[in-house]
OpenMM code with the backbone's topology and positions (N, CA, C; nanometers):
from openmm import Vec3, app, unit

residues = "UNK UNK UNK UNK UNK UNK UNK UNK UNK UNK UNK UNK UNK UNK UNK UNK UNK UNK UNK UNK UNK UNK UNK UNK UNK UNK UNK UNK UNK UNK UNK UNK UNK UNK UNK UNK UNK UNK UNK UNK UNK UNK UNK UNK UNK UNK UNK UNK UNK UNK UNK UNK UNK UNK UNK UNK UNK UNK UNK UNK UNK UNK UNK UNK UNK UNK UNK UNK UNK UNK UNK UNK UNK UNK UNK UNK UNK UNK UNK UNK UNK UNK UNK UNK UNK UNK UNK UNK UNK UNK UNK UNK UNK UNK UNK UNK UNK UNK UNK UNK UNK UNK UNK UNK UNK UNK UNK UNK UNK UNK UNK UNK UNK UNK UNK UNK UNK UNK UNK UNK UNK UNK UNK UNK UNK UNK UNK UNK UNK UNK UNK UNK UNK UNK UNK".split()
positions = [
    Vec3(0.0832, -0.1169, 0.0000),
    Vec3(0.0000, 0.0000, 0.0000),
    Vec3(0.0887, 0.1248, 0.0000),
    Vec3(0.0454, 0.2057, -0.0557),
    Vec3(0.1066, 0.3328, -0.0968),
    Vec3(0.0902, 0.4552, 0.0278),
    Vec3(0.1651, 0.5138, 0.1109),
    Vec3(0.1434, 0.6378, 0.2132),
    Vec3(0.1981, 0.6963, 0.2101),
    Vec3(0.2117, 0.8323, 0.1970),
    Vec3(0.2760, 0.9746, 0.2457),
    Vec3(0.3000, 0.9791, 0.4284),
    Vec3(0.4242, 1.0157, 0.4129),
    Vec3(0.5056, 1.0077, 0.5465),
    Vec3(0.4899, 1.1940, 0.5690),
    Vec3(0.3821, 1.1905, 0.6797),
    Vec3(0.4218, 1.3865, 0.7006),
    Vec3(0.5700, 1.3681, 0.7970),
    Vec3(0.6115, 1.5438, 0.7816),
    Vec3(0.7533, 1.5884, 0.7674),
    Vec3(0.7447, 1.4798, 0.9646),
    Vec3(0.6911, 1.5063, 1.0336),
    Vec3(0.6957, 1.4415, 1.1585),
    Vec3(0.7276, 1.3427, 1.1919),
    Vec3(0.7047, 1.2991, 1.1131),
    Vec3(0.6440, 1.1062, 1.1183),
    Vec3(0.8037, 1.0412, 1.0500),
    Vec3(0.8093, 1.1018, 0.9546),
    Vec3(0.9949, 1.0709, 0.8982),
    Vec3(1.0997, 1.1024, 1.0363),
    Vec3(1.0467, 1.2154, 1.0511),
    Vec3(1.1635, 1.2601, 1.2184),
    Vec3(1.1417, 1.1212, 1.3100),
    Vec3(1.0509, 1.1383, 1.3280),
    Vec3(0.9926, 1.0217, 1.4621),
    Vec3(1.0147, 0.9144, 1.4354),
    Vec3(1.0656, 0.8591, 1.2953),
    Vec3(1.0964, 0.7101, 1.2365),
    Vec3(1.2525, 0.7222, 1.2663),
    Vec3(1.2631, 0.8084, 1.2066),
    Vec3(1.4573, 0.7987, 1.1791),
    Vec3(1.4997, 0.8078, 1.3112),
    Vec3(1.4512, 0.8884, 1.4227),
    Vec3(1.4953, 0.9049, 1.5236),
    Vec3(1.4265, 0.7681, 1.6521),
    Vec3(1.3814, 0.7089, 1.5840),
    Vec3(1.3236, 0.5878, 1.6847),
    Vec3(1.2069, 0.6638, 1.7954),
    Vec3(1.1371, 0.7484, 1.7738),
    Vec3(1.1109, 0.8484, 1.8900),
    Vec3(0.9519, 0.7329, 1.9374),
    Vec3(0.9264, 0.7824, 2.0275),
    Vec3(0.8380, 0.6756, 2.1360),
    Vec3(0.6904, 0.7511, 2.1283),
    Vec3(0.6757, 0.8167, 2.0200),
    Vec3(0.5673, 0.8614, 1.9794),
    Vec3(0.4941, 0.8106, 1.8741),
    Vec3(0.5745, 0.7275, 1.8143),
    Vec3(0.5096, 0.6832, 1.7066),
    Vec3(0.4462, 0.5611, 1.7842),
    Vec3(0.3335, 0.5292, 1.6986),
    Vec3(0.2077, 0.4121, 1.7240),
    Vec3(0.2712, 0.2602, 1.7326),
    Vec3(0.2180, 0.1725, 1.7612),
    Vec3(0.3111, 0.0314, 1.6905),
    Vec3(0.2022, 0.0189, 1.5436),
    Vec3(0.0789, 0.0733, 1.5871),
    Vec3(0.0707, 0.0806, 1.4263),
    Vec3(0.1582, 0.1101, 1.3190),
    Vec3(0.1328, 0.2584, 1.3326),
    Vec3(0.3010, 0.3148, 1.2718),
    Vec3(0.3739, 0.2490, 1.2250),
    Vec3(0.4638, 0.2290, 1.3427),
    Vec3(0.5812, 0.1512, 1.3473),
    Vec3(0.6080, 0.0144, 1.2365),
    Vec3(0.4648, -0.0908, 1.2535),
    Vec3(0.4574, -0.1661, 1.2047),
    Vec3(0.4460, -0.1609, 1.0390),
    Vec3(0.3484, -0.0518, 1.0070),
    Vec3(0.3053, -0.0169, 0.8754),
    Vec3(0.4290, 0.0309, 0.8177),
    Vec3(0.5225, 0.1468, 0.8844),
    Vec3(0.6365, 0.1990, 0.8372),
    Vec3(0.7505, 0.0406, 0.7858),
    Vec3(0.7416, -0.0413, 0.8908),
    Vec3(0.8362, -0.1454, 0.8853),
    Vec3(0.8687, -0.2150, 0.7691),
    Vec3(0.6617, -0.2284, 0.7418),
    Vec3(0.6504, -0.3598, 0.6284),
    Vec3(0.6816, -0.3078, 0.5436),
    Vec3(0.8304, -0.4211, 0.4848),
    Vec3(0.9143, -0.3646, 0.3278),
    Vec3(0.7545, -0.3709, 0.1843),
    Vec3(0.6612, -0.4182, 0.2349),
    Vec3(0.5158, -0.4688, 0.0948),
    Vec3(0.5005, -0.3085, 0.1016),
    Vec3(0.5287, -0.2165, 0.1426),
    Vec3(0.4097, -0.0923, 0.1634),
    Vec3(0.5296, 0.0341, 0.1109),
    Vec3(0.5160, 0.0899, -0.0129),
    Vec3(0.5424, 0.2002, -0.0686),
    Vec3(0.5303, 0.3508, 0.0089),
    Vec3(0.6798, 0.3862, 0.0863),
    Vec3(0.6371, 0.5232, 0.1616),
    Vec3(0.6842, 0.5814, 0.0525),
    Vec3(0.6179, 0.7920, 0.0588),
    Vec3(0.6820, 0.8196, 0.0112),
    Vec3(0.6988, 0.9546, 0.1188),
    Vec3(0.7974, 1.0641, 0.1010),
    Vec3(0.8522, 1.1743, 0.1678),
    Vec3(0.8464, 1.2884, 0.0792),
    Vec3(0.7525, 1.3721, 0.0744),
    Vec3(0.7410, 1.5082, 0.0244),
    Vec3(0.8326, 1.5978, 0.0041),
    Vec3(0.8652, 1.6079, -0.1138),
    Vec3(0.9923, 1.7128, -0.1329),
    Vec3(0.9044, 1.8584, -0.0645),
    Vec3(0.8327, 1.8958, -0.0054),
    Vec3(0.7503, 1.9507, 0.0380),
    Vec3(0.8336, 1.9806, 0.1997),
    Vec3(0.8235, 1.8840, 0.2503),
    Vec3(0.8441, 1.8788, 0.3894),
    Vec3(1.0283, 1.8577, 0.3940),
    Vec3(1.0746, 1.8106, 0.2888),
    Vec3(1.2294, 1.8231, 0.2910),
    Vec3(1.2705, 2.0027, 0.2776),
    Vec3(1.1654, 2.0226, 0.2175),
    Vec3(1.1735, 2.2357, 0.2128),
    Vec3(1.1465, 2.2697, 0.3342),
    Vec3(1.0245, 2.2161, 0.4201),
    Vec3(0.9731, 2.2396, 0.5497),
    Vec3(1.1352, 2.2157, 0.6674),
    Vec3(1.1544, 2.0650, 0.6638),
    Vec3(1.2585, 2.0733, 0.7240),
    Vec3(1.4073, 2.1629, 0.7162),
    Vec3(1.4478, 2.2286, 0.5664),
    Vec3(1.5219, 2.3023, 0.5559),
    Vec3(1.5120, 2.4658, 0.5744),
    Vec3(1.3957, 2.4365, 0.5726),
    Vec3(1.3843, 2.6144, 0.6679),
    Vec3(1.4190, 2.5984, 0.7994),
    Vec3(1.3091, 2.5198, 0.9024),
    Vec3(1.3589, 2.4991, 1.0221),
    Vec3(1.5035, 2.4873, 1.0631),
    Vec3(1.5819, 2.3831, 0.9656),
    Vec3(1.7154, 2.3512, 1.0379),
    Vec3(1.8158, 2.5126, 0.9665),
    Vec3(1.7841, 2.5637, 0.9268),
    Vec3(1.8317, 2.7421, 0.8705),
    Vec3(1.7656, 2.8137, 1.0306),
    Vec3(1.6833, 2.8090, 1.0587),
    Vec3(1.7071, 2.9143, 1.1550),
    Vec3(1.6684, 2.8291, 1.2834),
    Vec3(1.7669, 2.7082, 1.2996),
    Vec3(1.7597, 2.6648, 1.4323),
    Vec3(1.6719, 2.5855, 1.4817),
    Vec3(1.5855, 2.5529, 1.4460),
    Vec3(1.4662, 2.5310, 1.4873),
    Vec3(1.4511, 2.3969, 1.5301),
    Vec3(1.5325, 2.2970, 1.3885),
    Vec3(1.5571, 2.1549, 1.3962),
    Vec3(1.7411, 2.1741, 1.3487),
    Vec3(1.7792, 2.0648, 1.4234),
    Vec3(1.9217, 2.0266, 1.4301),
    Vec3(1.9299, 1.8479, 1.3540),
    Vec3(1.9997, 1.8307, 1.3298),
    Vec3(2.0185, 1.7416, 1.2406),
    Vec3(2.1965, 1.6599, 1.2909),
    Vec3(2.2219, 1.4422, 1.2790),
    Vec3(2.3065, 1.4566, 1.3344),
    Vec3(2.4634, 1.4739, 1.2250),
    Vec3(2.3968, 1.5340, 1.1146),
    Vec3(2.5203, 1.5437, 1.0209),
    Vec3(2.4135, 1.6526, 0.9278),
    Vec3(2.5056, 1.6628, 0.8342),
    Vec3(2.4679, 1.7823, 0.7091),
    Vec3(2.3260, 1.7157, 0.6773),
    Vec3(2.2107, 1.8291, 0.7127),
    Vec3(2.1157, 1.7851, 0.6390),
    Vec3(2.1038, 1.7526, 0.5183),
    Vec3(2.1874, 1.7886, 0.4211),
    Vec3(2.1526, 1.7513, 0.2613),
    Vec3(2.2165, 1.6268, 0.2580),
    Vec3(2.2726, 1.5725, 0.3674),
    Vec3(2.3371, 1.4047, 0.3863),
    Vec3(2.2347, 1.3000, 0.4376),
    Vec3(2.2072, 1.3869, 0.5232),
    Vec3(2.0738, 1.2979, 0.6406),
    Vec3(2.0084, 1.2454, 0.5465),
    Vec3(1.8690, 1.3700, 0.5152),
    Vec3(1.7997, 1.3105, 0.4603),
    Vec3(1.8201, 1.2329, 0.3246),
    Vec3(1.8749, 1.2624, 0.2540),
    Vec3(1.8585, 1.1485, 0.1003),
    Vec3(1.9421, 0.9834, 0.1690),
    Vec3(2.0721, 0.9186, 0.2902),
    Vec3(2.0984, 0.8753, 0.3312),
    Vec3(1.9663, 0.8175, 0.4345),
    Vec3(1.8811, 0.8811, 0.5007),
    Vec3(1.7647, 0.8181, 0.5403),
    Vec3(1.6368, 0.7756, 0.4629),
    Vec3(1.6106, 0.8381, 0.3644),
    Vec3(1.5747, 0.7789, 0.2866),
    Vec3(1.5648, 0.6555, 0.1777),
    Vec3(1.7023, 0.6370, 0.1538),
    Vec3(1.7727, 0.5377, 0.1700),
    Vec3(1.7463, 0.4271, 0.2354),
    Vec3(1.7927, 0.4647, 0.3492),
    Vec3(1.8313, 0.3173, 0.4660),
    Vec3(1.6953, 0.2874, 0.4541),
    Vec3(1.5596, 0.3547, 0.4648),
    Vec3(1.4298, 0.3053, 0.5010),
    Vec3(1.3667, 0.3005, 0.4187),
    Vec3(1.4136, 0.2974, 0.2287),
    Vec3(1.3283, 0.2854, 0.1160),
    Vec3(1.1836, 0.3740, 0.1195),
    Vec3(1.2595, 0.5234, 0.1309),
    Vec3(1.1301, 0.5715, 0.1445),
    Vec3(1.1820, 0.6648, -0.0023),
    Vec3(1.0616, 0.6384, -0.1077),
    Vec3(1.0704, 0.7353, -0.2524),
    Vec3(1.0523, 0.8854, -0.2350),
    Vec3(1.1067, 1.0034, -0.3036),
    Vec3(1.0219, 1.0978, -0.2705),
    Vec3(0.9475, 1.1188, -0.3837),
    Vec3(0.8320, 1.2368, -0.3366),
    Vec3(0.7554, 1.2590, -0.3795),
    Vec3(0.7568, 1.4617, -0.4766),
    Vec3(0.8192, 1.4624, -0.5264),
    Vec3(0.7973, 1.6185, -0.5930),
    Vec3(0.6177, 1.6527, -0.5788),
    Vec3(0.6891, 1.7568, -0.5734),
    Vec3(0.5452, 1.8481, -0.5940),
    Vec3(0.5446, 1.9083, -0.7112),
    Vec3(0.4449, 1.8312, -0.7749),
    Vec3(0.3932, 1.8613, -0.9017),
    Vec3(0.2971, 2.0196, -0.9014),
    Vec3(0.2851, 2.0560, -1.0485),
    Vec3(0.2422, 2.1664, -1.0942),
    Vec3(0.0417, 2.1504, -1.0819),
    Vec3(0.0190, 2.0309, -1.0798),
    Vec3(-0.1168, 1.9333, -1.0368),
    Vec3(-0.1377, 1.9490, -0.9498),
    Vec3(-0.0621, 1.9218, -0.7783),
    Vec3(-0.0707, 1.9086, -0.6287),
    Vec3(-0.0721, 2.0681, -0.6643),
    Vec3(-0.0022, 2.1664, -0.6601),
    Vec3(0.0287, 2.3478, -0.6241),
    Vec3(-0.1453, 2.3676, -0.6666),
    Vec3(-0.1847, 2.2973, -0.8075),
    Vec3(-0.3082, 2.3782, -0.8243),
    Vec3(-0.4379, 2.3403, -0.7256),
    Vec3(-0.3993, 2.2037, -0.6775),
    Vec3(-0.5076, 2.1634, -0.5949),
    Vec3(-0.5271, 2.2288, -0.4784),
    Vec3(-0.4521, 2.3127, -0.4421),
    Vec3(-0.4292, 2.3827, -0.2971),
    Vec3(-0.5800, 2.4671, -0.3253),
    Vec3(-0.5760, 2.5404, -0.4429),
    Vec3(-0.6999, 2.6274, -0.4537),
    Vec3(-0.8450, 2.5511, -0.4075),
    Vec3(-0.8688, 2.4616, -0.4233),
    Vec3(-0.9868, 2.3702, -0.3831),
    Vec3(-0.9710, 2.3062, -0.2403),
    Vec3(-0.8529, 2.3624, -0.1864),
    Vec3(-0.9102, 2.3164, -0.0697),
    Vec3(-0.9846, 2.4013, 0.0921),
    Vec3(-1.0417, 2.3559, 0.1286),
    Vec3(-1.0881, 2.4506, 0.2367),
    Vec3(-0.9800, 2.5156, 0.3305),
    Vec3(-0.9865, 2.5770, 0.3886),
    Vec3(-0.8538, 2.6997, 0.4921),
    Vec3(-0.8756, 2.6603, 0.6346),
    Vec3(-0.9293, 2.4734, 0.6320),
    Vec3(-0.9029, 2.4340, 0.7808),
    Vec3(-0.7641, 2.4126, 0.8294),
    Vec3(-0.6636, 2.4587, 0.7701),
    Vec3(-0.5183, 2.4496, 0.7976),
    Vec3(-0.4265, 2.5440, 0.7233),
    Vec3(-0.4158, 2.6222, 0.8086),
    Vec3(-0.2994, 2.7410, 0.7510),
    Vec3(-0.1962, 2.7227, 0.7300),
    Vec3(-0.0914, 2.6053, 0.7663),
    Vec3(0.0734, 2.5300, 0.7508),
    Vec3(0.0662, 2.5558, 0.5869),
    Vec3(0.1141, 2.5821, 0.5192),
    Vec3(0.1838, 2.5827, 0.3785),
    Vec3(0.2045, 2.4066, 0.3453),
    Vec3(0.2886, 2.4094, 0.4361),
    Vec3(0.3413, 2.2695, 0.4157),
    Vec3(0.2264, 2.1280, 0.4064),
    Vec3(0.1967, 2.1857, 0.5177),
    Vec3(0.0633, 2.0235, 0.5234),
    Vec3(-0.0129, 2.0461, 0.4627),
    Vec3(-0.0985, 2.1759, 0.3825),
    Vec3(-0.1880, 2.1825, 0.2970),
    Vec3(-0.0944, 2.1423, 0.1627),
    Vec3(-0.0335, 2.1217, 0.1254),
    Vec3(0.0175, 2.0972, 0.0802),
    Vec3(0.0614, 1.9232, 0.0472),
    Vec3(0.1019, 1.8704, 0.1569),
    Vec3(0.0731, 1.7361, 0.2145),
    Vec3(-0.0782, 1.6985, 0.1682),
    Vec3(-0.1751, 1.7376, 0.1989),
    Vec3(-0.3057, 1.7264, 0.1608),
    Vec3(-0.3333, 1.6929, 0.0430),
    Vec3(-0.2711, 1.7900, -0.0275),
    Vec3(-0.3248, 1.8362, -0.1598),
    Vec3(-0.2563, 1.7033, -0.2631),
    Vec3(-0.0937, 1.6825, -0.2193),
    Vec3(-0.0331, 1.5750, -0.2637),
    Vec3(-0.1002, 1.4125, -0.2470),
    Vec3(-0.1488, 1.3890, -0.1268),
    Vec3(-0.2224, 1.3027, -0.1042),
    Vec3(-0.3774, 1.2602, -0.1683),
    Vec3(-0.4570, 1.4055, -0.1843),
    Vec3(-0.5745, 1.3945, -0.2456),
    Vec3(-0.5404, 1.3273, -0.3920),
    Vec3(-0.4378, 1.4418, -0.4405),
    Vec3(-0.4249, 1.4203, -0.5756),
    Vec3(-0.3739, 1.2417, -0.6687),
    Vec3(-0.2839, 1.2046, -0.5461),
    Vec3(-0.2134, 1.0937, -0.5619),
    Vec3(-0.2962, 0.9773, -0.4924),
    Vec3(-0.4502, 0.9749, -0.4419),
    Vec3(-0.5113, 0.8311, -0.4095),
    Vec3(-0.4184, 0.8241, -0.2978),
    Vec3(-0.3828, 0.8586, -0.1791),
    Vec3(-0.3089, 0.7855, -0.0400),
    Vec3(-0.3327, 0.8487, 0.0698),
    Vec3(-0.2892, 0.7279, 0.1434),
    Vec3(-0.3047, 0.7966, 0.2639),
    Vec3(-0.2078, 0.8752, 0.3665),
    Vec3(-0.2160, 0.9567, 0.4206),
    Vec3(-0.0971, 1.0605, 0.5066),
    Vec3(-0.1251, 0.9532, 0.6357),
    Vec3(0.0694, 0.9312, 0.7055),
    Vec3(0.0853, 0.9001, 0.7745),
    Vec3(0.1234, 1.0439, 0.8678),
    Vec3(0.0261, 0.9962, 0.9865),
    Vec3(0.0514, 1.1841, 1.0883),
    Vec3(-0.0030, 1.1779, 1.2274),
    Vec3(0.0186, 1.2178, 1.3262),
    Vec3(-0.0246, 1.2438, 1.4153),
    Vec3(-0.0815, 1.3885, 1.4465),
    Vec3(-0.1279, 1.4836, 1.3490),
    Vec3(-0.2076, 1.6056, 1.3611),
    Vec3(-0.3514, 1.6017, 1.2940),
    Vec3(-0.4163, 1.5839, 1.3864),
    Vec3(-0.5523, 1.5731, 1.4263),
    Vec3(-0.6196, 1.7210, 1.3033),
    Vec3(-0.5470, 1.8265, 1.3034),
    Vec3(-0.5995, 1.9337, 1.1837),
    Vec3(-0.5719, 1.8376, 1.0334),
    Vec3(-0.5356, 1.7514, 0.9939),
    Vec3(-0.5353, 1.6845, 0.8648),
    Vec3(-0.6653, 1.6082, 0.8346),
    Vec3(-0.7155, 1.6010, 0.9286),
    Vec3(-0.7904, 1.4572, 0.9726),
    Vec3(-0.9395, 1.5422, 0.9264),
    Vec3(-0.9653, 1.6859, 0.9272),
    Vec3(-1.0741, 1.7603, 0.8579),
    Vec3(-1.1158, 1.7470, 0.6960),
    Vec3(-0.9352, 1.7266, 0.6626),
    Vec3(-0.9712, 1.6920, 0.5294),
    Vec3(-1.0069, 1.6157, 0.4527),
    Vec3(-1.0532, 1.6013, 0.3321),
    Vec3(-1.1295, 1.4586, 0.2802),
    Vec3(-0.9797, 1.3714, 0.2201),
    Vec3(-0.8980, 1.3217, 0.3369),
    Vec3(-0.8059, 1.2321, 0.3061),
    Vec3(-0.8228, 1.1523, 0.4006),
    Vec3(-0.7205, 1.0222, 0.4081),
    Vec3(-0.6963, 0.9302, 0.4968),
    Vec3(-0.6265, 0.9101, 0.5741),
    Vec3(-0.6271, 0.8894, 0.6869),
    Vec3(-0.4869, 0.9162, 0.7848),
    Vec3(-0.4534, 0.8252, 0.8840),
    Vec3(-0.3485, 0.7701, 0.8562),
    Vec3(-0.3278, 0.6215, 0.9536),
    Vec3(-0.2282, 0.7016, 1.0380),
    Vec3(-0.3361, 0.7042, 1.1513),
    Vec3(-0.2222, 0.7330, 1.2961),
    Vec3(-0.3514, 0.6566, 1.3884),
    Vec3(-0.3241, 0.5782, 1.4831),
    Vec3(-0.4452, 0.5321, 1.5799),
    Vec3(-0.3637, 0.4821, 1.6958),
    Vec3(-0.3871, 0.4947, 1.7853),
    Vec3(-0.2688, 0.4910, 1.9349),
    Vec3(-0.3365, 0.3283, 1.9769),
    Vec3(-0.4900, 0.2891, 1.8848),
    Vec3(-0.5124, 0.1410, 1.9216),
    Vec3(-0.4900, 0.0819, 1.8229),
    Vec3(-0.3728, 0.1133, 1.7020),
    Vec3(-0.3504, 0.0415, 1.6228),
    Vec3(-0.4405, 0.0238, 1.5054),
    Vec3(-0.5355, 0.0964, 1.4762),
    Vec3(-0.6449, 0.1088, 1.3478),
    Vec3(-0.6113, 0.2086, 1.2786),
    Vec3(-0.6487, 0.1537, 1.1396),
    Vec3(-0.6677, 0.2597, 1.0343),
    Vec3(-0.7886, 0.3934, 1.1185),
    Vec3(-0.7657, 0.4895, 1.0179),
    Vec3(-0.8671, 0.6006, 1.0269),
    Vec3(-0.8770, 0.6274, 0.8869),
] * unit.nanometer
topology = app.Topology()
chain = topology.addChain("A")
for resn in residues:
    res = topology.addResidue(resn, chain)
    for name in ("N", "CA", "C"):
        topology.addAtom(name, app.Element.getBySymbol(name[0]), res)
């Protein structure tokens, strides 16, 4: 199965962090299941780590394509298709980035892997469940 990894959910994988679900965990694991990583949120993360915000444990332009890598996760460009879909969507989320995420997801049939409950308004799918279920 095919999922979009929001910019979080890649942090919280690579870093082993104890927030992620064993859903998650499990879904992220299985090599059968196509992630992919938003060149979207690789922009998101490179603003942050520019003014501090996120720290990284080597050159970010190493990290990530090297974590991506190790965990067979594809990325995803943002097409000229996803930018136009932004216009159709409702302004229940002001982030640039995750409307954005949205818009990539609507457009592409998948589901966003996330733990922010503001995604979850939109008419997408979102596997985060702390009892281990789809949503």
């Amino acid at each position: 199965m095919k999922a979009l990894l929001d910019t979080h959910v890649f942090l919280w994988w690579v870093t082993d962090d104890e927030r992620l679900t064993p859903f998650v965990r499990d879904f992220i694991g299985d090599a059968k299941n196509e992630l992919f990583l938003s060149s979207a949120s690789c922009w998101e993360m490179m603003i942050k780590a520019k003014s501090g915000r996120l720290t990284f444990p080597e050159p970010p332009e190493k990290f990530i394509p090297d974590q991506m890598n190790r965990n067979n996760l594809a990325g995803l460009p943002v097409q000229i298709a996803h930018a136009l879909h932004i216009h159709s969507l409702p302004d229940h989320h002001k982030d640039p980035f995750d409307r954005m995420l949205v818009a990539q997801a609507q457009v592409e049939r998948m589901p966003i892997i996330t733990n922010d409950s503001l995604l979850a308004v939109y008419d997408v799918k979102i596997f985060w469940d702390t009892k281990g279920k789809r949503r």
